[in-house]
C-alpha positions as CSV (number, residue, x, y, z in Angstrom):
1,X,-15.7,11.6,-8.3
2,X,-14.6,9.8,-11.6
3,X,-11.5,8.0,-9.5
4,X,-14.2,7.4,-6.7
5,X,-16.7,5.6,-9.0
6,X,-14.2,3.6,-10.6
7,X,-12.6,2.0,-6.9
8,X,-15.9,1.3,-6.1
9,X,-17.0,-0.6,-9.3
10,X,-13.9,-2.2,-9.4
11,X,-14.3,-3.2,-5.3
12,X,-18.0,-4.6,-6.2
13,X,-16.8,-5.8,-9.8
14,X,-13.5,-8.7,-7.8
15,X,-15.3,-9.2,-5.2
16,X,-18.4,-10.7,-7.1
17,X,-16.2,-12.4,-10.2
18,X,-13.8,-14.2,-7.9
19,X,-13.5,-16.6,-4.8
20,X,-13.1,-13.6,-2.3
21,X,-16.4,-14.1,-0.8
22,X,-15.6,-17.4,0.4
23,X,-12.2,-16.2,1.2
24,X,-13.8,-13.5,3.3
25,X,-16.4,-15.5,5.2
26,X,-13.4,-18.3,6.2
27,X,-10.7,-15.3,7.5
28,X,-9.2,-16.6,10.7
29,X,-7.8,-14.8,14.1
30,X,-4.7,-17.1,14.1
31,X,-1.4,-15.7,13.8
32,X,-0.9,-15.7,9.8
33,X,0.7,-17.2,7.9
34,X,1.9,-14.2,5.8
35,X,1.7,-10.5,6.2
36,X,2.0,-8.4,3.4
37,X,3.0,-4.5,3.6
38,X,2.2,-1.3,1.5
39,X,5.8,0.0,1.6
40,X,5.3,4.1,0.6
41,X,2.4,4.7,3.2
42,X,2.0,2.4,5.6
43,X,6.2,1.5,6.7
44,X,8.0,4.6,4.8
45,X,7.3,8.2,5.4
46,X,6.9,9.4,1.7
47,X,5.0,12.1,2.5
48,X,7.5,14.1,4.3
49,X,10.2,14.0,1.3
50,X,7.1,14.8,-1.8
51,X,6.1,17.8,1.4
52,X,9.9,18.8,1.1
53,X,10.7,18.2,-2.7
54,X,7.5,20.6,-3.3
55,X,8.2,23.2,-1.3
56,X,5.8,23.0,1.0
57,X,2.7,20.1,2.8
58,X,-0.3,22.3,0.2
59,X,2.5,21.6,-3.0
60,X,2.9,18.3,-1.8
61,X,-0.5,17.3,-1.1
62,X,-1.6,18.3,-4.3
63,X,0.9,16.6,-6.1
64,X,0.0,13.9,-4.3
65,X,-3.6,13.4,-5.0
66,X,-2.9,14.1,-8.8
67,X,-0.2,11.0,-8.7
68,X,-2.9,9.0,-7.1
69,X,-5.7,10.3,-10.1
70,X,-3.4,9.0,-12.2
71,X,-2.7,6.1,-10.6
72,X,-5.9,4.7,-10.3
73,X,-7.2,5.9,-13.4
74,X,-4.8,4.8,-15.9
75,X,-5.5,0.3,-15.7
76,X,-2.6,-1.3,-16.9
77,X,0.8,-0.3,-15.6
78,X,2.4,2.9,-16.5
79,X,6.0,3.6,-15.5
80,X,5.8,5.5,-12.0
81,X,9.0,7.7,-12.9
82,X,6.2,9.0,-15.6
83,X,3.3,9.5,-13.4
84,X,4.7,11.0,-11.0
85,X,6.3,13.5,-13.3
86,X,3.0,14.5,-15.2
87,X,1.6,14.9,-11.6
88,X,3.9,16.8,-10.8
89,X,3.5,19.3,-13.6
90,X,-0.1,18.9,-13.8
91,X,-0.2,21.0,-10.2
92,X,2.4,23.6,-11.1
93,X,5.9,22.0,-10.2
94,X,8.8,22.8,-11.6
95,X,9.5,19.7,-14.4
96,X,12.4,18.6,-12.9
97,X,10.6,18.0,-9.4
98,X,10.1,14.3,-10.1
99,X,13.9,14.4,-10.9
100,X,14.6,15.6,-7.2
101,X,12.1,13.2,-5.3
102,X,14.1,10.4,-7.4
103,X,17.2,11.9,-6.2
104,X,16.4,11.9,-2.5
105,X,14.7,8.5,-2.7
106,X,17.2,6.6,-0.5
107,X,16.1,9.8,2.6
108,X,12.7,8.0,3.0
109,X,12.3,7.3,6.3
110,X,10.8,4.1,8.3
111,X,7.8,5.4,10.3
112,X,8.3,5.4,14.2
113,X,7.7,1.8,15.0
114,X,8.4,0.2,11.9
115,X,11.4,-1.8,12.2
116,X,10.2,-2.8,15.5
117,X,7.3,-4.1,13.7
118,X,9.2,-6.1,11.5
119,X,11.7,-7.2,13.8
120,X,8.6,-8.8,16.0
121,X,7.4,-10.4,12.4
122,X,10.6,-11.8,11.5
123,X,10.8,-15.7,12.0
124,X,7.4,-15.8,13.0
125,X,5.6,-15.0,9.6
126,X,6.5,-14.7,6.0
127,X,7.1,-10.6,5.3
128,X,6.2,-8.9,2.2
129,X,5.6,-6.0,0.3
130,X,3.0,-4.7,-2.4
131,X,3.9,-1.6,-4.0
132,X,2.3,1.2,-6.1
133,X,6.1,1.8,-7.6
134,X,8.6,0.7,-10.3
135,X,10.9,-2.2,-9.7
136,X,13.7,-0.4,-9.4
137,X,12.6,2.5,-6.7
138,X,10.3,-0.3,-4.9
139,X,13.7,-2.3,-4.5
140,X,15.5,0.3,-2.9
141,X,12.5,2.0,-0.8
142,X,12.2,-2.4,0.7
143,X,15.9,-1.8,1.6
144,X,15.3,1.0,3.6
145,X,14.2,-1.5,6.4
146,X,16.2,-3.7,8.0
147,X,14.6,-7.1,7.1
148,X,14.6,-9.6,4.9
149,X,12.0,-9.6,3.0
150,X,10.1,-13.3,1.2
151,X,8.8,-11.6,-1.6
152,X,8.6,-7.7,-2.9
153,X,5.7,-7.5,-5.5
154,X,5.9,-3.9,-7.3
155,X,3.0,-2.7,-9.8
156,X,5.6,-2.6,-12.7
157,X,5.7,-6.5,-11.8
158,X,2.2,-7.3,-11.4
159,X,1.4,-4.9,-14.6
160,X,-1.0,-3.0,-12.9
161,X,-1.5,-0.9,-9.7
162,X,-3.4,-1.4,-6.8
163,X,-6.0,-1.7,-5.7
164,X,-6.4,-3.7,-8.5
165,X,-6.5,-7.4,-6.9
166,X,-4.0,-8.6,-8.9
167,X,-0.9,-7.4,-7.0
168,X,-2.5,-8.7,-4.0
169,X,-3.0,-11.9,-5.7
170,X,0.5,-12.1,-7.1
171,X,2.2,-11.3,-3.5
172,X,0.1,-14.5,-2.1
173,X,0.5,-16.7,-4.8
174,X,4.6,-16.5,-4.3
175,X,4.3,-16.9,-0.8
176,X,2.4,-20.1,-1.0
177,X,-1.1,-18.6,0.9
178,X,-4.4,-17.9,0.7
179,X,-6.0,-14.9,1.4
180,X,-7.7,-16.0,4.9
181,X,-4.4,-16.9,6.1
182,X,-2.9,-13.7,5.9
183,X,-3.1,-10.0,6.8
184,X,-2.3,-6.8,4.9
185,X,-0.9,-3.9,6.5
186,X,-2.3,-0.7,4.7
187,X,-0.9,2.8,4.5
188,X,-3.9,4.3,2.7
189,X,-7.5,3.9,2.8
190,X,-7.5,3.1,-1.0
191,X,-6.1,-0.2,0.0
192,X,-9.3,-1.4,1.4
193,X,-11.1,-1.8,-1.9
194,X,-8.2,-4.4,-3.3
195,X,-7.6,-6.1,0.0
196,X,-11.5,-6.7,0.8
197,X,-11.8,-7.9,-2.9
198,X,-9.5,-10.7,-2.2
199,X,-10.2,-10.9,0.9
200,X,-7.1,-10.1,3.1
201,X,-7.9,-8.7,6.3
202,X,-6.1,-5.5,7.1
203,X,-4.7,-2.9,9.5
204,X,-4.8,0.3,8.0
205,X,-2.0,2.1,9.8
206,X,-3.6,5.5,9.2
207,X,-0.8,8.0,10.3
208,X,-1.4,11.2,8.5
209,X,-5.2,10.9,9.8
210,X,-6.6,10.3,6.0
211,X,-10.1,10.2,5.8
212,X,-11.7,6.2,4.3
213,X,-12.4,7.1,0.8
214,X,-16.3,7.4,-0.2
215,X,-17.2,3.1,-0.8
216,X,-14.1,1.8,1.2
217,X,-14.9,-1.2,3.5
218,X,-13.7,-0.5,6.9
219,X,-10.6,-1.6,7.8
220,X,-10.1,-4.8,10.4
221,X,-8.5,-2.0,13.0
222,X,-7.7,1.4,12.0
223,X,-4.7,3.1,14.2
224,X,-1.9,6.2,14.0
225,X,0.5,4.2,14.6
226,X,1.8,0.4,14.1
227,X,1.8,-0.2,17.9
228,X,-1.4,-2.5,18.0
229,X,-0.5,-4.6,15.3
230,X,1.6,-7.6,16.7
231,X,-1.7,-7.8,19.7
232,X,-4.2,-7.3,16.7
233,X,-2.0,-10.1,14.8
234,X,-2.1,-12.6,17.9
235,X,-5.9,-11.9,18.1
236,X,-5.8,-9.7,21.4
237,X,-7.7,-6.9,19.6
238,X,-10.5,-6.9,17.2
């Protein structure tokens, strides 16, 4: 309940202190100009290597959901390496369980779909990423996908994680773009409070079947899988 007041006050908070009104009253159908990625969630599949590192999908879960209390609680950036491993032993893990996710960080996988995604994208758009993660693990997680990438904005960079608008805002300001002339590609429904606050529409490529979190705007289109995007992209679904 605490986490779920403070997205929602901080959703109401950007989007009533900054331009994102206007931005999201001008957003366009055209083909963007930029589209911008949550790496973990919505192109990697993280949650199969923290189901595996824990043991099990209940171990995994939890440990989970207390990385993303921490996450969204804590304001300015804290190293992920640390967060993960005080979530970690927060739910019962074994200490050195954050030490074995780092280990198997280069197994995570690209979601069905993914690379033909970004294959699709490439030379059409500008591609990047914004990433709840250090530099150094949201470097090598971008490198998991065959792309090449315009810009990879991490929280460690930014100084703060999302949803905070600031990542958001960082990712668009070294592309060169506004908000209304670019989409976002979300992997979790927490995403919606940053990306409405700046006023990015977005896909929420809901694979794991999470529910929106209590005050989340609806996403633009909500799917399992990434095969509407390039038709939602082009403007043949709304």
């Amino acid at each position: 309940m605490i986490i779920q007041f403070f997205l929602t006050e901080l959703f109401i908070r950007f989007k009533h202190e900054g331009p994102a009104t206007c931005y999201v009253r001008s957003m366009t159908t055209t083909f963007p100009k930029a589209v911008l990625f949550d790496l973990l969630t919505a192109l990697l599949d993280s949650w199969t290597l923290w189901n595996d590192v824990a043991g099990s999908e209940e171990r995994g879960r939890a440990w989970r959901a207390e990385y993303l209390r921490l996450t969204y609680g804590c304001g300015t950036y804290v190293p992920y390496e640390q967060l993960v491993r005080e979530a970690a032993l927060a739910t019962g893990l074994a200490g050195d369980a954050a030490d074995a996710l780092e280990a198997r960080w280069l197994e995570l996988p690209p979601w069905s779909g993914a690379q033909a995604a970004l294959h699709a994208l490439a030379g059409r758009t500008k591609l990047g990423v914004v990433t709840n993660c250090s530099i150094r693990l949201g470097r090598q997680a971008a490198e998991r996908l065959r792309v090449r990438w315009d810009c990879v904005v991490t929280a460690e960079e930014a100084g703060c994680y999302k949803p905070d608008p600031r990542p958001y805002r960082q990712a668009l300001a070294t592309l060169g773009v506004a908000p209304g002339e670019a989409a976002f590609v979300a992997g979790s429904g927490y995403d919606l409070f940053g990306t409405s606050a700046v006023g990015l529409r977005t896909y929420w490529h809901n694979r794991v079947g999470l529910a929106r979190p209590e005050g989340a705007p609806p996403a633009a289109l909500e799917r399992p899988t990434l095969d509407d995007l390039l038709p939602w992209l082009e403007g043949r679904l709304s």
